[in-house]
KOLMAR-152641 format. One record per residue (C-alpha): x, y, z. Coordinates in nm, 4 decimals. Layout:
! residues N
@u=X v=Y w=Z
...
***
This chain:
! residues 117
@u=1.2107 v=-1.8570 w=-2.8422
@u=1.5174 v=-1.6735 w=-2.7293
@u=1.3865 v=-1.3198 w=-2.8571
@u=1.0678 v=-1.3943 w=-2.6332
@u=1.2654 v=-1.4751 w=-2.2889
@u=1.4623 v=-1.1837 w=-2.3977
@u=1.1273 v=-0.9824 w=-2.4521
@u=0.9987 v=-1.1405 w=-2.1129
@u=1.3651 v=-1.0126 w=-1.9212
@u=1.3511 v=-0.6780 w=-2.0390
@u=1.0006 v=-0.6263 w=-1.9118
@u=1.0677 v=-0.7297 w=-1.5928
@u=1.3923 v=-0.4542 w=-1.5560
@u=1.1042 v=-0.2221 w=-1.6304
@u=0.8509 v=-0.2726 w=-1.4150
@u=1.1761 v=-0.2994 w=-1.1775
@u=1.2840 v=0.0692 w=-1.2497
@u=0.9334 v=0.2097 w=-1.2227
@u=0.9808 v=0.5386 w=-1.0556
@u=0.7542 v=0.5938 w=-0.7273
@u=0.7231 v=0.9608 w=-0.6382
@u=0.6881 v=1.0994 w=-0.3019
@u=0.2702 v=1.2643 w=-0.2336
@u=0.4609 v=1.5217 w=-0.0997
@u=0.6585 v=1.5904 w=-0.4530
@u=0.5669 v=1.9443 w=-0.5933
@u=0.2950 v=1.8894 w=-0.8677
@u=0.2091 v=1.5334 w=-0.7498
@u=-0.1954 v=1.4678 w=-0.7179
@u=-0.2357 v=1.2333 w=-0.4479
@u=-0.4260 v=0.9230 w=-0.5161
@u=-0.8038 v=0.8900 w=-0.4080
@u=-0.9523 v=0.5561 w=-0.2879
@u=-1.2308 v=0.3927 w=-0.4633
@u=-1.1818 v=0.0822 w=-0.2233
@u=-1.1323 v=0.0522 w=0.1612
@u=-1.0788 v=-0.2998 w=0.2933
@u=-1.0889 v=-0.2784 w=0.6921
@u=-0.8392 v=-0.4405 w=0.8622
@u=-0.9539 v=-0.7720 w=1.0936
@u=-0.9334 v=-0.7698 w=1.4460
@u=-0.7485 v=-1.0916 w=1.5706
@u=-0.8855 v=-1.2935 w=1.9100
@u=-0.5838 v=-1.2476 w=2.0444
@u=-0.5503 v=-0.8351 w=1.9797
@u=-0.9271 v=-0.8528 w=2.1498
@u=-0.8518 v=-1.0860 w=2.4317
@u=-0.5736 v=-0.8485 w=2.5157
@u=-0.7740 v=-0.5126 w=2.4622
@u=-0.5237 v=-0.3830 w=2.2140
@u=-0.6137 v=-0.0501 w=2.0394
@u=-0.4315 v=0.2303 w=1.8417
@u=-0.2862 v=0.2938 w=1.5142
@u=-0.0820 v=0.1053 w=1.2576
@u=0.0473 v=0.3608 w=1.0129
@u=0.2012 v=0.2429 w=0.6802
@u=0.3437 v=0.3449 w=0.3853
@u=0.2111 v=0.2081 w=0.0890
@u=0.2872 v=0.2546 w=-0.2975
@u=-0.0268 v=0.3017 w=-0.5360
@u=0.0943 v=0.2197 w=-0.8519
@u=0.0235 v=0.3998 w=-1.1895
@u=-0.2918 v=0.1124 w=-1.2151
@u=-0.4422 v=0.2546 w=-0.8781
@u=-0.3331 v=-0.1223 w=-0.7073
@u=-0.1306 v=-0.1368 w=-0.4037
@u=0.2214 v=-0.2809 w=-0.4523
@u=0.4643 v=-0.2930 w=-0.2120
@u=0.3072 v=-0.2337 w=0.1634
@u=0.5454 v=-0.1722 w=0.4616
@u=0.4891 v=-0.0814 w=0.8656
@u=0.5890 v=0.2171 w=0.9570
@u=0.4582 v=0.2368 w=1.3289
@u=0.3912 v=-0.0670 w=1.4839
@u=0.0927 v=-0.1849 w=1.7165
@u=0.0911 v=-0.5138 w=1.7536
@u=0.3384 v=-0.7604 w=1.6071
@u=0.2571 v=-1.0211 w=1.8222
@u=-0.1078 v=-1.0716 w=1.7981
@u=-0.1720 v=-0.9843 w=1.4267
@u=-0.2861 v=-0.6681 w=1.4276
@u=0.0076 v=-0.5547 w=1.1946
@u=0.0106 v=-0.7596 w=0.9434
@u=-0.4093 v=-0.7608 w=0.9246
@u=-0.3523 v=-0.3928 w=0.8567
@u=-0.1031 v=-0.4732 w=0.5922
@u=-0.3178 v=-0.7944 w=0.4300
@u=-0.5988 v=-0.5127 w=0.4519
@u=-0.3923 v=-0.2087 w=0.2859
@u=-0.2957 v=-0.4516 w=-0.0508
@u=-0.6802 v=-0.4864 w=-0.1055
@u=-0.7625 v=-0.1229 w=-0.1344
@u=-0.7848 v=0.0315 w=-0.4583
@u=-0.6847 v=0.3771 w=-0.5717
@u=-0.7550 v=0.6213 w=-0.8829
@u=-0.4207 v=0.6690 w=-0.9545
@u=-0.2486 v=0.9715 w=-0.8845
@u=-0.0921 v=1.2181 w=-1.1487
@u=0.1867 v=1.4089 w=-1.2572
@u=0.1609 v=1.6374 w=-1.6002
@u=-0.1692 v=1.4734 w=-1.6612
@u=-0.0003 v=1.1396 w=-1.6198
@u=-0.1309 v=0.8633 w=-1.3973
@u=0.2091 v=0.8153 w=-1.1648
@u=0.3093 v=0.5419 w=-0.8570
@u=0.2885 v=0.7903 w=-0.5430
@u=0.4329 v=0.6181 w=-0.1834
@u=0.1850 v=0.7405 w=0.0448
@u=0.1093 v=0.6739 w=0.3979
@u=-0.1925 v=0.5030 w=0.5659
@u=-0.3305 v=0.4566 w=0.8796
@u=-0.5361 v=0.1441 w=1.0293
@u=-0.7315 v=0.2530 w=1.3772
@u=-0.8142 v=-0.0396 w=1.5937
@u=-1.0802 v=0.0092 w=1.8521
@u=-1.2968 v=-0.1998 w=2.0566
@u=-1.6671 v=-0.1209 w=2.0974
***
């Protein structure tokens, strides 16, 4: 039992020391999306006629998932419209990006338009 929480720690400093490269590192091959989710306009964003850009910078990891996800530009903190772009950036889906033939976590950035029609 004590080997397998030991086991179970030692993973976790792994995944904890996981090296995320820049896209703009020399020989880094950007990710490519295989899944868009679109971010959600709230009532509120609407009822105010908010539009424009959040931009965020978000880590694909080496699995092509989206880990951590943070605002880099604002829009809208008060209605929603940030955090529906970030709820909407953790469900896209990546083919992971590379290094020496090696699928790698690259930070990258994103943007999330918002426009009414």
């Amino acid at each position: 039992m004590r080997s397998l929480m030991l086991a179970i720690a030692l993973s976790t400093v792994a995944v904890a020391r996981q090296t995320v490269h820049d896209s703009k590192e020399e020989g880094v091959k950007l990710p490519t999306v295989t899944k868009m989710v679109k971010a959600v306009y709230t009532r509120e964003a609407m009822d105010a006629h908010l539009e424009g850009t959040v931009v965020l910078t978000v880590v694909v990891q080496d699995d092509g998932k989206v880990g951590d996800v943070k605002v880099t530009k604002s829009l809208d903190p008060t209605y929603g419209l940030d955090k529906q772009a970030v709820e909407a950036a953790k469900q896209w889906e990546f083919k992971a990006g590379t290094k020496d033939g090696k699928a790698i976590a690259v930070r990258v950035d994103l943007q999330m338009n918002f426009t009414l029609k």
